[in-house]
C-alpha positions as CSV (number, residue, x, y, z in Angstrom):
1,X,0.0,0.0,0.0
2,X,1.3,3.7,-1.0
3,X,1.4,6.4,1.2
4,X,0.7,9.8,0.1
5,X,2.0,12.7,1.7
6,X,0.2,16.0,1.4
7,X,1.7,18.6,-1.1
8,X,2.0,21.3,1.8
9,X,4.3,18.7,3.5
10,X,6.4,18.1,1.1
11,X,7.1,21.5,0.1
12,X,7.4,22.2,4.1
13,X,9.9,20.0,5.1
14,X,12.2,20.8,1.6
15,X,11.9,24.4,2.8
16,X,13.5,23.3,6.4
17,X,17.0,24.2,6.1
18,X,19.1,26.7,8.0
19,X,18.3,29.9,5.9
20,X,14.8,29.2,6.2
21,X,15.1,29.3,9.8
22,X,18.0,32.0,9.6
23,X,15.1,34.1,7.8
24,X,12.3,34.1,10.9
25,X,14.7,34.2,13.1
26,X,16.0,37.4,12.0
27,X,12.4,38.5,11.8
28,X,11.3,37.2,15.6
29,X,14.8,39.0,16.8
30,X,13.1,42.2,15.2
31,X,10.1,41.9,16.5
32,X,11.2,40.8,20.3
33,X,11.6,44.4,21.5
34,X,9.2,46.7,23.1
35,X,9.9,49.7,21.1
36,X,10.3,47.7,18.0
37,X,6.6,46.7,18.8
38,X,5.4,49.9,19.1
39,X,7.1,51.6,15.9
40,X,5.0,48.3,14.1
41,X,2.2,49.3,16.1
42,X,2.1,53.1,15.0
43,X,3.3,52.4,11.3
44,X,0.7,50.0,11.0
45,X,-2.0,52.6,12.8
46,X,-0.6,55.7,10.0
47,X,0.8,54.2,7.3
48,X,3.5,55.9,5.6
49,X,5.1,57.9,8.3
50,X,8.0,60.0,8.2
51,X,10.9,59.7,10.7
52,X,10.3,63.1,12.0
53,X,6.9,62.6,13.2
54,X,8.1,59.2,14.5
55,X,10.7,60.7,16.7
56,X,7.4,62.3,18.4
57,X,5.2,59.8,18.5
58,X,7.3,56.9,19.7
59,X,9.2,59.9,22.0
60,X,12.6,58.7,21.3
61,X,15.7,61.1,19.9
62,X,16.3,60.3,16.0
63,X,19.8,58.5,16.9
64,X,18.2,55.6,18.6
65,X,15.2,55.4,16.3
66,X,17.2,54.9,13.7
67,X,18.6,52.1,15.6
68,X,15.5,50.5,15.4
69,X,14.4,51.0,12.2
70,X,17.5,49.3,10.8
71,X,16.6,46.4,12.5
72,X,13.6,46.5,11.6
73,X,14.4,47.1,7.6
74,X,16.8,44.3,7.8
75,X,14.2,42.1,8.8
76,X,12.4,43.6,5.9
77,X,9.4,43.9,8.1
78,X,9.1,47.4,7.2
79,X,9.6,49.5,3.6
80,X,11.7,53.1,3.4
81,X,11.4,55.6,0.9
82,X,13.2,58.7,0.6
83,X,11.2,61.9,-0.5
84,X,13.4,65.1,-0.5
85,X,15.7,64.8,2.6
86,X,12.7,62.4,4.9
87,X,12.6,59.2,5.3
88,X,9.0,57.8,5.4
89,X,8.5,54.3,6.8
90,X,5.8,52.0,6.3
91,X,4.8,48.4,6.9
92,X,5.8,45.4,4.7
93,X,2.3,43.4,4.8
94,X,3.5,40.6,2.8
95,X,6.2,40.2,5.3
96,X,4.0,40.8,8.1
97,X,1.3,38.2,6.7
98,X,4.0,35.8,6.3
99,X,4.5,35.3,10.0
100,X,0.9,34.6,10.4
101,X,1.4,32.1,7.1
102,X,0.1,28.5,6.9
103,X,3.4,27.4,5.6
104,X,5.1,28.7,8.9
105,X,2.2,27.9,11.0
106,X,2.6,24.0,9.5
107,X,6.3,23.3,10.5
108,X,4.8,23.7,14.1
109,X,2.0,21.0,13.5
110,X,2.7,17.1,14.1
111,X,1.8,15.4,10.9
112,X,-1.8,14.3,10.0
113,X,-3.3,17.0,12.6
């Protein structure tokens, strides 16, 4: 008798190497930070935001926002674009929707539940 192993499986457990995990864990680093958390939390509240209003809203000097922000870009959990001489951040949602993805969601899951 053949056994047949579901499609999302297969392509699960060929994704399961070192620089997949590398890649969320880079991204849960990110995100494991109170102020990092809140920068998400007002981005994703206002959309595109320029640093300069951030700075205000997230009452921290520009120096160690920036900090965070280039954490947070390199996790590519959030998107810059330069207008003039701001910086305007926003939220990546495709990277954002990712972490709440069935394919990372699965590689949690004993088989056949």
């Amino acid at each position: 008798m053949k056994t047949i192993i579901p499609i999302h499986e297969v392509t699960v457990k060929t994704a399961l190497n070192d620089s997949f995990f590398e890649t969320y864990e880079t991204k849960f680093k990110a995100l494991a930070d109170r102020k990092r958390l809140q920068i998400m939390y007002e981005l994703t509240q206002r959309g595109k935001t320029c640093v300069c209003d951030l700075c205000d809203i997230v009452e921290m000097a520009q120096s160690k926002l920036s900090y965070h922000l280039k954490i947070l870009l390199d996790a590519k959990l959030i998107t810059k674009e330069i207008i003039g001489t701001w910086s305007y951040y926003e939220i990546n949602n495709n990277e954002v929707n990712a972490l709440l993805s069935e394919q990372l969601c699965c590689i949690f899951r004993p088989s056949g539940s």
